[in-house]
KOLKOL-963359 format. One line per field, with one value per atom (N, C-alpha, C): z, x, y; atom name. Coordinates in nm, 2 decimals. Layout:
z (Z, ...)
x (X, ...)
y (Y, ...)
site (CA, ...)
This chain:
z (-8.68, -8.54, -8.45, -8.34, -8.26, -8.14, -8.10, -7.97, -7.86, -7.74, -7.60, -7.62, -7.58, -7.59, -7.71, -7.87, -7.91, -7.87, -7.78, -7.73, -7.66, -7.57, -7.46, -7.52, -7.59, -7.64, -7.71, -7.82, -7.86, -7.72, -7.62, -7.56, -7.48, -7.44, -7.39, -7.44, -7.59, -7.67, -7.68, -7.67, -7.64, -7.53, -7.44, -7.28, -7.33, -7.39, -7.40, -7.44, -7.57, -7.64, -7.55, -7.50, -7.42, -7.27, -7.23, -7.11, -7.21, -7.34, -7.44, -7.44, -7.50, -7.52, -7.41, -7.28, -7.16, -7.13, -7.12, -7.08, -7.19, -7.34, -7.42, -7.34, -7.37, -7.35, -7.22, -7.12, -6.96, -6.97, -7.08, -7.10, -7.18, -7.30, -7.36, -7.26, -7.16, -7.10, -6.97, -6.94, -6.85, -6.91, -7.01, -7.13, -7.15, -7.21, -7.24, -7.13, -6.99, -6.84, -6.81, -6.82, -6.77, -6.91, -7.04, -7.14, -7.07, -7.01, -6.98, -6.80, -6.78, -6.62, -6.65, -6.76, -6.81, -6.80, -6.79, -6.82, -6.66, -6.56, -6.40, -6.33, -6.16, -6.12, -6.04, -6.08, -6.01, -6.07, -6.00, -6.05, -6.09, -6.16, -6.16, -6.02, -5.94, -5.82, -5.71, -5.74, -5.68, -5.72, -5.88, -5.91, -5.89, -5.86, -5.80, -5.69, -5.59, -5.48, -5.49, -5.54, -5.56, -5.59, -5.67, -5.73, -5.66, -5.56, -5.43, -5.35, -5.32, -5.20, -5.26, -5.45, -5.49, -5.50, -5.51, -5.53, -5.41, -5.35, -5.17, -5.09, -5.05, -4.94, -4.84, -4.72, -4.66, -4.62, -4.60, -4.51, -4.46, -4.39, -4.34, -4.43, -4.40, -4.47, -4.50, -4.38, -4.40, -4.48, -4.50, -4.53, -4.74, -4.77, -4.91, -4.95, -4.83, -4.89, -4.91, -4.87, -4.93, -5.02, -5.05, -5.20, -5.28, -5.28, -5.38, -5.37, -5.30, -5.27, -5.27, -5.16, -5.17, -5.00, -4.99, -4.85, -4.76, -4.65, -4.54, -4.57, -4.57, -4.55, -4.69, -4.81, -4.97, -4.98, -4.89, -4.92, -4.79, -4.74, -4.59, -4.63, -4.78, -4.86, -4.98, -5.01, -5.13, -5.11, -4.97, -4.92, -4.90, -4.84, -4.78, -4.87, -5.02, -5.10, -5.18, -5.16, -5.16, -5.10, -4.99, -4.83, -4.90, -4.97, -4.97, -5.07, -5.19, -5.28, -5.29, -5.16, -5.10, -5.23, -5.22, -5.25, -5.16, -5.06, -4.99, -4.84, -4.73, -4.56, -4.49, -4.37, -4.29, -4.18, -4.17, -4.06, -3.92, -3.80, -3.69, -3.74, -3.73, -3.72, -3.58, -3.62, -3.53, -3.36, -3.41, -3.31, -3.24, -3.26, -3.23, -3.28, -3.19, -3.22, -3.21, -3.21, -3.25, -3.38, -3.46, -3.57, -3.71, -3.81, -3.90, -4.05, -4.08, -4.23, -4.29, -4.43, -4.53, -4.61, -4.60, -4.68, -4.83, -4.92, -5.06, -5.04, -5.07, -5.08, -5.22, -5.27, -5.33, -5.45, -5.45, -5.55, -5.61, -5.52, -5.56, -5.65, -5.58, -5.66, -5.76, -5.76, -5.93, -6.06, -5.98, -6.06, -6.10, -6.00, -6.02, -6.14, -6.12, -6.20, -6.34, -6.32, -6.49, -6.56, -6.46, -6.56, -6.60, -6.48, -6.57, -6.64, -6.67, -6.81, -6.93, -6.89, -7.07, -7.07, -6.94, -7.00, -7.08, -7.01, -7.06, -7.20, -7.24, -7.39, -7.48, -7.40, -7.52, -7.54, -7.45, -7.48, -7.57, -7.53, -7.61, -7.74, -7.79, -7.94, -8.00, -7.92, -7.91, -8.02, -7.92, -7.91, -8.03, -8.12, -8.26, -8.40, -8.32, -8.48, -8.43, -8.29, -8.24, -8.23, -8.30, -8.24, -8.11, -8.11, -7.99, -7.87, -7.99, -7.93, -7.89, -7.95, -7.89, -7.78, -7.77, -7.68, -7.55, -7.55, -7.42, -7.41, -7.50, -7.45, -7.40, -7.46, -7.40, -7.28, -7.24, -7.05, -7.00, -7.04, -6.94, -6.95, -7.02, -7.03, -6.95, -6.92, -6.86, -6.71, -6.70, -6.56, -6.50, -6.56, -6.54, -6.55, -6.58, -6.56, -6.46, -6.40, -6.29, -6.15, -6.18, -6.03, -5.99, -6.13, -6.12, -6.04, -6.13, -6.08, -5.91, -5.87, -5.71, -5.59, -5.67, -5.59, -5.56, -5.63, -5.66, -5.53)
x (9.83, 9.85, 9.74, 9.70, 9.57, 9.64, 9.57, 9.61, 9.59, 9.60, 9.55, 9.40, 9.39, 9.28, 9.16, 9.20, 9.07, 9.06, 9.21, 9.18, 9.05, 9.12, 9.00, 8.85, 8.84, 8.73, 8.67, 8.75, 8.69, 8.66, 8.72, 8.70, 8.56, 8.53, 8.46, 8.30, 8.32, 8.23, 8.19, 8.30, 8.29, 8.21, 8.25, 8.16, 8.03, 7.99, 7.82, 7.77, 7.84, 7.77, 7.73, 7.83, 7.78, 7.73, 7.70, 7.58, 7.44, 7.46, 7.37, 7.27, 7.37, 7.35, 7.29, 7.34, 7.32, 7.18, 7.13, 7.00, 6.88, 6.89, 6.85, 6.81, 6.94, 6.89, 6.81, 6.80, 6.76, 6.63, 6.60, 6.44, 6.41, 6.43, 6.39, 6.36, 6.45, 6.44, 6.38, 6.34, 6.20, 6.08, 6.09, 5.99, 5.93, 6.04, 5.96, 5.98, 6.00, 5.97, 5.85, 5.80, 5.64, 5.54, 5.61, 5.51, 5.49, 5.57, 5.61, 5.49, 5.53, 5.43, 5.32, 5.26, 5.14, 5.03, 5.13, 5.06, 5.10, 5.09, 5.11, 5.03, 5.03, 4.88, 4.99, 5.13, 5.20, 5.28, 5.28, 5.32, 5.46, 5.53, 5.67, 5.74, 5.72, 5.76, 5.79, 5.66, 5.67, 5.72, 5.74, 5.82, 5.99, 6.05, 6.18, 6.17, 6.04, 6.08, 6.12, 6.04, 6.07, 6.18, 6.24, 6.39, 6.48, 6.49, 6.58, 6.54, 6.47, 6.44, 6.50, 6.48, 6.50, 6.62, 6.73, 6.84, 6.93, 6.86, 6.94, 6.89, 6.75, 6.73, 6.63, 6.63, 6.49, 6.57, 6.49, 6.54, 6.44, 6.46, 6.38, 6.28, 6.23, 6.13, 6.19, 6.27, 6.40, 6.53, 6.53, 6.70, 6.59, 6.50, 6.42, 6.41, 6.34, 6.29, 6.48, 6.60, 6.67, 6.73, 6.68, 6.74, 6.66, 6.53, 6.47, 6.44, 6.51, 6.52, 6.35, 6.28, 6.18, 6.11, 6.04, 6.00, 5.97, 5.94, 5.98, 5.77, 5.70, 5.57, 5.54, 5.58, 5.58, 5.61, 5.76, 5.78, 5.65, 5.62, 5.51, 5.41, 5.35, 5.23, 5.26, 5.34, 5.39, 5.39, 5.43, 5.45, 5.31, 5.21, 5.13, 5.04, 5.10, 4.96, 5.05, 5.15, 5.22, 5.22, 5.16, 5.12, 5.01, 4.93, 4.77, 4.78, 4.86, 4.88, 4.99, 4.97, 5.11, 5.19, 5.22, 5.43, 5.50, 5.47, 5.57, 5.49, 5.57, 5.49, 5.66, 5.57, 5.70, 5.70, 5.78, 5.84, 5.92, 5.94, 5.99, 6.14, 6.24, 6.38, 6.42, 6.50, 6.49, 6.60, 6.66, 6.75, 6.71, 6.64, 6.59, 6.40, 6.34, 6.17, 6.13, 6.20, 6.13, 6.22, 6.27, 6.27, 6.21, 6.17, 6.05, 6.11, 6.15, 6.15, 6.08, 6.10, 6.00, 6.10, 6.01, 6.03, 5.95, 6.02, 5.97, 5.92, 5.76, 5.72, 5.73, 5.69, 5.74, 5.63, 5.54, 5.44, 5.58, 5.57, 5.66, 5.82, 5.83, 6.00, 5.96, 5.86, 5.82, 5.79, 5.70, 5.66, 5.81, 5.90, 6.02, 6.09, 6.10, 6.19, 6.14, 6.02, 5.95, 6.02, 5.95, 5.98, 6.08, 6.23, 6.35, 6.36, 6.31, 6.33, 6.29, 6.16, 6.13, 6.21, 6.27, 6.36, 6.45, 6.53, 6.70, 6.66, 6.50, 6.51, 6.48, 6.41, 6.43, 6.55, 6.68, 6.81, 6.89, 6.83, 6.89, 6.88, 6.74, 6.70, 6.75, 6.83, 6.83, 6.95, 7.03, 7.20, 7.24, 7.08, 7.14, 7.22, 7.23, 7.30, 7.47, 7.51, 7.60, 7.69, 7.83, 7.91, 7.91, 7.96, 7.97, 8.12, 8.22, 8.33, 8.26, 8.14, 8.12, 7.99, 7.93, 7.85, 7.94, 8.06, 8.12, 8.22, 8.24, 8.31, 8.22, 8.05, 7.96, 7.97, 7.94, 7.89, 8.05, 8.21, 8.28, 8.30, 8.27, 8.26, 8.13, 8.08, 7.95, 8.00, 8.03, 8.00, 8.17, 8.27, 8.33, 8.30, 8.22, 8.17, 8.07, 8.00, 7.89, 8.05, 8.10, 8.24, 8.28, 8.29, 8.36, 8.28, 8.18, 8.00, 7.99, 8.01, 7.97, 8.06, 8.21, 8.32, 8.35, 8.28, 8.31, 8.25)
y (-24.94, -24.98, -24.92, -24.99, -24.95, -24.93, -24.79, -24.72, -24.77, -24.73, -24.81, -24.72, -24.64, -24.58, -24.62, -24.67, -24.74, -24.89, -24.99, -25.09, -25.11, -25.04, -24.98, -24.99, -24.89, -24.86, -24.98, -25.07, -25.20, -25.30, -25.30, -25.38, -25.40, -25.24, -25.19, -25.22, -25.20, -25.26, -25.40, -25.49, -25.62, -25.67, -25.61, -25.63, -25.56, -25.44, -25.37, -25.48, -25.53, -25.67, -25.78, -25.83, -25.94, -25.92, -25.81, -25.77, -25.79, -25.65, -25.67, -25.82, -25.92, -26.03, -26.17, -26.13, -26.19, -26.14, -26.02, -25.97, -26.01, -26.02, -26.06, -26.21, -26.29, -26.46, -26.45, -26.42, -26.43, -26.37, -26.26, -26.26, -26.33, -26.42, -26.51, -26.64, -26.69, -26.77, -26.78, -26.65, -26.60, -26.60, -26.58, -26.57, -26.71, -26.77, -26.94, -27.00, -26.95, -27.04, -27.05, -26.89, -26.85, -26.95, -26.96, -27.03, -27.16, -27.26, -27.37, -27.37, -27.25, -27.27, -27.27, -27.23, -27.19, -27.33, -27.43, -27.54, -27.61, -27.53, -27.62, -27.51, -27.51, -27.48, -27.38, -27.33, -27.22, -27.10, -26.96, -26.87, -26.84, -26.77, -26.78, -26.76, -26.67, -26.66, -26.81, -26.84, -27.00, -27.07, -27.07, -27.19, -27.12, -27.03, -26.98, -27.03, -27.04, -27.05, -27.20, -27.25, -27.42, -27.47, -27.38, -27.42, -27.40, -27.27, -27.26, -27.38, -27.39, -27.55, -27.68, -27.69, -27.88, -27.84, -27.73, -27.71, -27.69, -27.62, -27.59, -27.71, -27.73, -27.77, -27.68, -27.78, -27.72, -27.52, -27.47, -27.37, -27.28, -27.12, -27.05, -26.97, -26.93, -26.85, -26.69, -26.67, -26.55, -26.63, -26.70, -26.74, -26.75, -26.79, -26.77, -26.62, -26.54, -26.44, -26.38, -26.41, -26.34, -26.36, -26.53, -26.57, -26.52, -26.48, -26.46, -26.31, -26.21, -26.06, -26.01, -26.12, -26.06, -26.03, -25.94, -25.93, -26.03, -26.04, -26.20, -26.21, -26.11, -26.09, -26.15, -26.14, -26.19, -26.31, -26.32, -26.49, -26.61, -26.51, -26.59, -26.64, -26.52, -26.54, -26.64, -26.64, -26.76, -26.88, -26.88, -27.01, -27.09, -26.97, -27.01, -27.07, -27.01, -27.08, -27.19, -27.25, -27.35, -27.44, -27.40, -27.51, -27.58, -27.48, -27.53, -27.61, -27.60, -27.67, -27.81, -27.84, -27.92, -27.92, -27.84, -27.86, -27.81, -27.78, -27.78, -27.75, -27.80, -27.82, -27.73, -27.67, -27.62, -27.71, -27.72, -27.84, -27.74, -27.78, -27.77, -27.80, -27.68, -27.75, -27.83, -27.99, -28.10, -28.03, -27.95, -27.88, -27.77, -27.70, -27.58, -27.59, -27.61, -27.62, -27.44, -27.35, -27.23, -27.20, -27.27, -27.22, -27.35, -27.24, -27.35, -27.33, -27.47, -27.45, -27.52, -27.45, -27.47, -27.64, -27.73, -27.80, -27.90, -27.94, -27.93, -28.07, -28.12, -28.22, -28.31, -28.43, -28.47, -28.42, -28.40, -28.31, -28.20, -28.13, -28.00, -28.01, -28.13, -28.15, -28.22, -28.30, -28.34, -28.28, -28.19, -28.04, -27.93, -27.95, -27.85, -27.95, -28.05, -28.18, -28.17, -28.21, -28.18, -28.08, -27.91, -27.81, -27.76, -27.81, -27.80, -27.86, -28.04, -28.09, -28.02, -28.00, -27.96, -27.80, -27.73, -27.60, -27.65, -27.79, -27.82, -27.89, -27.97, -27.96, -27.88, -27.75, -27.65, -27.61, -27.57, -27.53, -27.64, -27.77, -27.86, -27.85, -27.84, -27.75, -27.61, -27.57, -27.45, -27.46, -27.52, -27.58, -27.65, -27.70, -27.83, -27.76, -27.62, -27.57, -27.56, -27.59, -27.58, -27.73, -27.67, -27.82, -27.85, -28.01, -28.07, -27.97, -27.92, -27.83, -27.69, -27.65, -27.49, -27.53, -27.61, -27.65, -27.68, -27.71, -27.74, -27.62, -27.52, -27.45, -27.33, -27.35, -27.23, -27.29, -27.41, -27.46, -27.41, -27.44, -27.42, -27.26, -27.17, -27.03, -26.95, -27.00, -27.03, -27.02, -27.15, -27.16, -27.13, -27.08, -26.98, -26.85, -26.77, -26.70, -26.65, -26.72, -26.76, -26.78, -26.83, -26.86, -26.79, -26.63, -26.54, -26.43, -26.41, -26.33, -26.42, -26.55, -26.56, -26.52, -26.49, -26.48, -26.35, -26.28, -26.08, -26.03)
site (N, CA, C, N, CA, C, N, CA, C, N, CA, C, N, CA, C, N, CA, C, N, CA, C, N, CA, C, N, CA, C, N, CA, C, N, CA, C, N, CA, C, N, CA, C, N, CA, C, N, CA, C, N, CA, C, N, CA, C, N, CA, C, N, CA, C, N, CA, C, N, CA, C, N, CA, C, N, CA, C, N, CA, C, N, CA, C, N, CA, C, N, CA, C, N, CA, C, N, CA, C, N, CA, C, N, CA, C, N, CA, C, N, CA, C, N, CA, C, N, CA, C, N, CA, C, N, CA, C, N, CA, C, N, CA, C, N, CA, C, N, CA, C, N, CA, C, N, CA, C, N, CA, C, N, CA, C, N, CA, C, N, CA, C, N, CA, C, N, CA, C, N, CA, C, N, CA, C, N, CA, C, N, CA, C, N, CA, C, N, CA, C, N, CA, C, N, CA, C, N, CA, C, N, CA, C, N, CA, C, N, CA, C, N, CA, C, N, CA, C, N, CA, C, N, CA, C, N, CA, C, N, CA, C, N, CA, C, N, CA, C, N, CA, C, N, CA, C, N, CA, C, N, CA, C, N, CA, C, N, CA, C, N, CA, C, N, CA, C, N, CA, C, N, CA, C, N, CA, C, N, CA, C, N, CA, C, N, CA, C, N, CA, C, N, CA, C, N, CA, C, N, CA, C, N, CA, C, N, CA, C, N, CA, C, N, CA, C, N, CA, C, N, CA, C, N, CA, C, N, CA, C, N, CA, C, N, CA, C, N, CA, C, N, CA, C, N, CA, C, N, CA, C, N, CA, C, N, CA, C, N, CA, C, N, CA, C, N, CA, C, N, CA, C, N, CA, C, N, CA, C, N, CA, C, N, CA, C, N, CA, C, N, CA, C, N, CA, C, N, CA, C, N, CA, C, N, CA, C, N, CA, C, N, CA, C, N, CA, C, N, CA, C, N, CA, C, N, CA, C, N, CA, C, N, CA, C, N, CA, C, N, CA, C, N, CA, C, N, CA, C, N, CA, C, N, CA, C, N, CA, C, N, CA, C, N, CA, C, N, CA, C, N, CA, C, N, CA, C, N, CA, C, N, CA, C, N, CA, C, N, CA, C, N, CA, C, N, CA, C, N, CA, C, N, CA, C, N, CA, C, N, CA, C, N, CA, C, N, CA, C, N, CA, C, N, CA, C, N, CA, C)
């Protein structure tokens, strides 16, 4: 019979594993993101920034630099060499002309569109040793998990 205290303890183990496990996959999949940018004319940072914009929408250059936890002077320069590279133009907000957001041109969302595809076929590859039942119970465990991590 198992005590509360080595419950505990196995459980506790359960969770090391799968933080363990989580930090593993998220540098592999930072890892083969930068392999995949390697072949487009942008830095990983920029392509984050790109992905908060094709996924959010236009916004401020403060309302990015805090999605992406980086200084307003870092996100000003990122942008700037994103301007030059049109993927992306800041625009005048239509309600307020002293505030400026950054908006994603169609260069930019093409380039963002691509490189999630070939991400979602390498996971797709990833996934061929996996049933069609554990493949849907990783996405609904998944993104139960992510509901839980945005609500905390």
């Amino acid at each position: 019979m198992i005590n509360e205290s080595e419950l505990m303890q196995h459980d506790l183990d359960i969770v090391a594993r799968i933080e363990k496990d989580l930090r593993y996959i998220a540098a592999i999949i930072k890892q083969k993101g930068r392999e995949l940018l390697s072949n487009y004319t942008i830095t990983p940072p920029q392509f984050v920034a790109l992905q908060w914009l094709f996924e959010e929408g236009d916004m401020t250059i403060g309302e990015l630099s805090n999605k992406m936890y980086l200084a307003f002077s870092t996100t000003t320069d990122l942008i700037d060499r994103m301007e030059k590279n049109e993927l992306v133009v800041r625009v005048k907000d239509a309600h307020d002309r002293r505030v400026v957001r950054i908006h994603l041109l169609d260069k930019g969302k093409s380039m963002i569109d691509e490189v999630i595809k070939k991400r979602q076929v390498y996971l797709q590859d990833i996934l061929k040793n996996f049933s069609s039942d554990e493949v849907l119970l990783l996405k609904d465990n998944l993104i139960k998990l992510h509901h839980e991590m945005k609500t905390e």
